[in-house]
C-alpha positions in Angstrom: -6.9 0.5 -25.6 -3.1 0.3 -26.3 -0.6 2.4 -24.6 -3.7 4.6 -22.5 -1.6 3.1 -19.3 1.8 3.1 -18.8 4.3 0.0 -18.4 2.3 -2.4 -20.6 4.5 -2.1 -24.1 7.0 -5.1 -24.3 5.8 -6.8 -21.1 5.4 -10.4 -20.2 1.9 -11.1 -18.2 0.6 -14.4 -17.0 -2.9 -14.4 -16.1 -3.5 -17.7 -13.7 -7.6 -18.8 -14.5 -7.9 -17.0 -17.5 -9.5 -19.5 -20.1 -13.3 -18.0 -19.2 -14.8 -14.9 -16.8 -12.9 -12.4 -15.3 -9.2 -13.9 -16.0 -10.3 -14.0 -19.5 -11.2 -9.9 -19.8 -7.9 -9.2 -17.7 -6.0 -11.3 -20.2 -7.8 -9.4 -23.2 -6.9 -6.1 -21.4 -3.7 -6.8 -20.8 -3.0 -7.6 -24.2 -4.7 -4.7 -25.5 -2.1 -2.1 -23.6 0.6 -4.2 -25.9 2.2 -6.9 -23.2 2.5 -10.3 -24.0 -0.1 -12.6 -22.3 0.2 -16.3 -20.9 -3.3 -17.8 -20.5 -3.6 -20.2 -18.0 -5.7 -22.6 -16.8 -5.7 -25.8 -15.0 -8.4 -28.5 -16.8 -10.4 -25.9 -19.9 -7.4 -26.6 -22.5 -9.7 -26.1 -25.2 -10.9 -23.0 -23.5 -7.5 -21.8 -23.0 -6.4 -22.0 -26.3 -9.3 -20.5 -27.9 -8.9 -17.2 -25.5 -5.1 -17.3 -27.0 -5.9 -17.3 -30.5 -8.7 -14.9 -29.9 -6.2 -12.6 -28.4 -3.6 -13.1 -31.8 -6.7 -12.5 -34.0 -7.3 -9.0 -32.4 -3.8 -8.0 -33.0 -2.0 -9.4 -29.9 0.3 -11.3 -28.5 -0.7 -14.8 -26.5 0.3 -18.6 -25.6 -1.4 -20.7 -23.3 0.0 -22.8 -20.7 -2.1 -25.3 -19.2 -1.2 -26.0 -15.4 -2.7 -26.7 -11.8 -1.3 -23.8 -9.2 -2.9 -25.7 -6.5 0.2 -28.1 -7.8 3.5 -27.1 -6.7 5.2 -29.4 -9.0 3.0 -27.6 -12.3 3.7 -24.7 -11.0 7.8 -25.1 -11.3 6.8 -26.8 -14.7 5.3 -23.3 -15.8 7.9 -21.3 -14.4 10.7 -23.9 -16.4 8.4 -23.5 -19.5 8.2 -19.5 -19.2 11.9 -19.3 -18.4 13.1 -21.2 -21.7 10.6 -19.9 -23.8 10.4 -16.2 -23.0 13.3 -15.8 -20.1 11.2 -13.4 -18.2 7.7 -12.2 -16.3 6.7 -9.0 -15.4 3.0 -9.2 -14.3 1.1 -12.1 -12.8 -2.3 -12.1 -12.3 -4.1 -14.8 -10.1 -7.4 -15.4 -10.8 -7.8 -19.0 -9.9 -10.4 -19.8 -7.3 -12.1 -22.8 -6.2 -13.2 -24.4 -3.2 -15.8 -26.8 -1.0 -19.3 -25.2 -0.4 -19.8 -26.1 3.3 -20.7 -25.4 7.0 -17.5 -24.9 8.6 -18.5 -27.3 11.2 -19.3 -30.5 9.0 -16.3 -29.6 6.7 -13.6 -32.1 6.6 -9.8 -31.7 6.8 -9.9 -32.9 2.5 -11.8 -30.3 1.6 -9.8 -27.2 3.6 -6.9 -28.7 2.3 -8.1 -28.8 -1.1 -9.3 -25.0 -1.0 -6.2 -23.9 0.4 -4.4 -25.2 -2.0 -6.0 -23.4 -4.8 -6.7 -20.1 -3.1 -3.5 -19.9 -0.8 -0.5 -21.9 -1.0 -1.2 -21.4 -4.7 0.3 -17.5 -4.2 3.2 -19.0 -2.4 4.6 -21.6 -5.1 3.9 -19.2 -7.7 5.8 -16.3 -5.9 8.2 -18.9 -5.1 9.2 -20.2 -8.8 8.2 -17.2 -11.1 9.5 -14.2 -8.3 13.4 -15.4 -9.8 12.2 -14.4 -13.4 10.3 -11.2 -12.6 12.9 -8.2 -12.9 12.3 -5.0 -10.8 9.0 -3.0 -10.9 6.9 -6.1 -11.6 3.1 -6.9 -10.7 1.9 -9.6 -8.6 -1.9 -9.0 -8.2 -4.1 -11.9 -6.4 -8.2 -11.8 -6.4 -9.6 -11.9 -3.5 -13.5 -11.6 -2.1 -15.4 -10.1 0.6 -15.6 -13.4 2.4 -12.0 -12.7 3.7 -13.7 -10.5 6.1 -17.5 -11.0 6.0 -18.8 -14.3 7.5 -21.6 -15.9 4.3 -23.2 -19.3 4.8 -22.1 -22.2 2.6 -18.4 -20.2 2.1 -16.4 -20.4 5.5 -13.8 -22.5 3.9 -13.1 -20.5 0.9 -13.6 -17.5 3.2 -11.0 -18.4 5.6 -8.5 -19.0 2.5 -9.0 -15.8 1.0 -8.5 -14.5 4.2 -5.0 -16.4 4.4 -4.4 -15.2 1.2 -4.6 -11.5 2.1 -2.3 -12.0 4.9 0.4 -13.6 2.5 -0.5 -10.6 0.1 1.1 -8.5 3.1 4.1 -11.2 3.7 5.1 -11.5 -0.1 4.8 -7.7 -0.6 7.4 -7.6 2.5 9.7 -10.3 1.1 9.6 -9.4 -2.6 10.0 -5.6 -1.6 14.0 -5.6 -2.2 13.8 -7.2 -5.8 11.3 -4.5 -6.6 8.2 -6.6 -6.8 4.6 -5.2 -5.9 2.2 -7.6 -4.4 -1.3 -6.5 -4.2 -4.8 -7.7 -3.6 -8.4 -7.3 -5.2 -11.2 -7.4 -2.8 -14.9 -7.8 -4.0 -18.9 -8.5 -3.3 -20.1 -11.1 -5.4 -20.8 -10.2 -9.1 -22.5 -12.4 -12.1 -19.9 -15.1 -13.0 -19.4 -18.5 -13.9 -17.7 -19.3 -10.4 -20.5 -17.9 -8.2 -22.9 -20.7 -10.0 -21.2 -23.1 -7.9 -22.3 -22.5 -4.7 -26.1 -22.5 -3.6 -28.1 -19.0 -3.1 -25.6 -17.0 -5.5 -29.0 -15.3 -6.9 -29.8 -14.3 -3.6 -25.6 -13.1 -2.9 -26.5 -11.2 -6.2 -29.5 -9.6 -5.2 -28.2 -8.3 -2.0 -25.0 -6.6 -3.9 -27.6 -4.9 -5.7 -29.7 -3.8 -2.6 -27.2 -2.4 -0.7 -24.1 -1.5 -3.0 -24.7 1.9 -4.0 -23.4 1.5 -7.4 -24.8 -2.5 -7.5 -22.6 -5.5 -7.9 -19.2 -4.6 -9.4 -19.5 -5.6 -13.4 -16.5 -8.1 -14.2 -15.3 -4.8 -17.0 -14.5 -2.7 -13.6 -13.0 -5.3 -11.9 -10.4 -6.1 -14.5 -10.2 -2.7 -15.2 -9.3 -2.1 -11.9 -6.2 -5.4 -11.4 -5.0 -3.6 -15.0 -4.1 -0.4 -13.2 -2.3 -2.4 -10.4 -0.8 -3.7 -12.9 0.3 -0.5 -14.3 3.7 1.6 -14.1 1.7 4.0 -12.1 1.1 1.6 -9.8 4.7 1.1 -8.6 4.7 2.4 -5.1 1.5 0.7 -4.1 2.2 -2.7 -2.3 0.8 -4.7 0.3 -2.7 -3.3 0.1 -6.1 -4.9 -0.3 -8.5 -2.9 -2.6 -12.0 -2.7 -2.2 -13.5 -2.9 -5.4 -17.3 -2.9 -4.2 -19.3 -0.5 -5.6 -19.6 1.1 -2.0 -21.0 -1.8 -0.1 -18.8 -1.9 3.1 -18.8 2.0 3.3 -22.7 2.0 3.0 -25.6 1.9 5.7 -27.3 -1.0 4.6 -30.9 -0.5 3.3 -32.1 -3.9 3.8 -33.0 -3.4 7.7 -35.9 -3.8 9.3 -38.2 -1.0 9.3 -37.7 0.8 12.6 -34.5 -0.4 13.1 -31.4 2.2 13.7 -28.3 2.4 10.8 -26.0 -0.3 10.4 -23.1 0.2 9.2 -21.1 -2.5 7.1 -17.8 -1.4 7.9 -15.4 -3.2 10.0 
C-alpha cells in the first residue's frame, strides 16, 4: 500500500494501544504508506515488540515504546524518549481505551477516575508533551464510540469519557490550530474485538450492529482504513470533527421495532 495516500513518506507516527486489535492494523497501515511507526502500549511489552518487528520484517520501519497515557509522568517519559531519539512526531493515533463496566448509579468515584484517565485526560497529557515536537500539518486522531452519544447499559462511565473526549477533540483542535495541528475524532458502533470481550452482552451489542446497521458492524480493516486518511495530507483542512464510522446505523430507521410500531429514527 505505499505511497496510494499522500503525506505518509518520511513521517513519524505513534500509534497509542497498538500492541493487538485495531491500533495494531492502524500501525501496520501506517507503516505500509512508508512513515515510521512507534508502537505503544501500556502492560503487552511482549505484544508490543512482536507487532514492531513484525512491521521491520514486512519491510518497514518500527520501535516500540512501552508507556501508561493514563500516566502523565509516562507520558512526558515518551515524549523525552521520542524527542532524543527521533526529534520529531507528525501523527498520533490514540487507540487506548479502558474502563469500569458499571451502572452509573452504583459506580464509585475510583472507577470514573480511573476511566477518565485512560480515555480523557489521556488526550490532554499527550497533546500537552508530544504537541511541542509535532511541526505544522500534523495528525492527532482519537478513537472514540457511539456511547459518547448513545446511552448502553453496563457503559455510562466509559460513555461519559468518550463523551469528554469528543469535547476536548473540539478544544485541542482550537488550541493547536495556530501550530498547524489537526485534531480529529473516530466515532463507532461496536465491532468484533478484543476490548468489547470485557464488558457483559458484547454478543448481544454485536448482534444489534448487525440488525440495524445497513452495512453491519464496521470491520476493524475500515475503521483503520478510515483514522489512515485522517491521517493523510489530504486531510489537512479537516479539524475538530467527529466522524461517524458506522456502517449507517445512526442514519437508519431501526428494524428491530415492534411489529406495528411507527419508524424510529436513530439520529440525534
Amino acid at each position: 500500500m505505499r505511497d496510494e495516500l499522500p503525506g505518509f513518506t518520511g513521517k513519524v507516527a505513534l500509534v497509542v494501544g497498538s500492541s493487538r486489535g485495531l491500533g495494531r492494523r492502524i500501525a501496520e497501515l501506517v507503516a505500509g504508506q512508508g512513515a515510521r511507526v512507534i508502537v505503544n502500549s501500556a502492560s503487552t511489552a511482549v505484544d508490543g515488540r512482536i507487532v514492531a518487528r513484525s512491521i521491520r520484517d514486512a519491510g518497514g520501519q518500527a520501535q516500540y515504546i512501552c508507556a501508561d497515557v493514563s500516566r502523565e509522568d509516562q507520558v512526558a517519559a515518551m515524549a523525552e524518549v521520542v524527542r532524543e531519539k527521533i526529534g520529531r512526531l507528525d501523527i498520533v493515533v490514540h487507540c487506548a481505551a479502558g474502563g469500569s463496566e458499571a451502572r452509573v448509579m452504583d459506580a464509585t468515584l475510583p472507577m470514573f477516575e480511573r476511566t477518565f484517565s485512560v480515555n480523557s485526560y489521556s488526550l490532554v497529557t499527550l497533546a500537552r508533551h508530544l504537541s511541542p515536537l509535532m511541526p505544522p500539518g500534523s495528525r492527532f486522531v482519537y478513537m472514540s464510540s457511539m456511547g459518547a452519544i448513545r446511552a448502553s447499559h453496563g457503559y455510562g462511565v466509559v460513555g461519559a469519557a468518550k463523551a469528554a473526549s469528543e469535547a476536548l477533540v473540539r478544544s485541542l483542535a482550537l488550541e493547536l490550530a495556530p501550530s498547524g495541528i489537526t485534531v480529529n475524532g473516530v466515532r463507532t458502533t461496536a465491532f468484533p474485538s478484543l476490548s468489547l470481550r470485557y464488558f457483559s452482552g458484547s454478543d448481544d451489542w454485536l448482534a444489534m450492529c448487525d440488525r440495524e446497521s445497513p452495512l453491519g458492524p464496521p470491520p476493524a480493516e475500515k475503521l483503520a482504513e478510515t483514522i489512515l486518511l485522517l491521517c493523510s495530507g489530504g486531510a489537512h483542512y479537516i479539524t475538530g470533527q467527529v466522524l461517524n464510522v458506522d456502517g449507517g446505523w445512526l442514519t437508519s430507521v431501526q428494524r428491530t421495532a415492534p411489529a406495528g410500531a411507527g419508524p424510529t429514527s436513530t439520529s440525534e
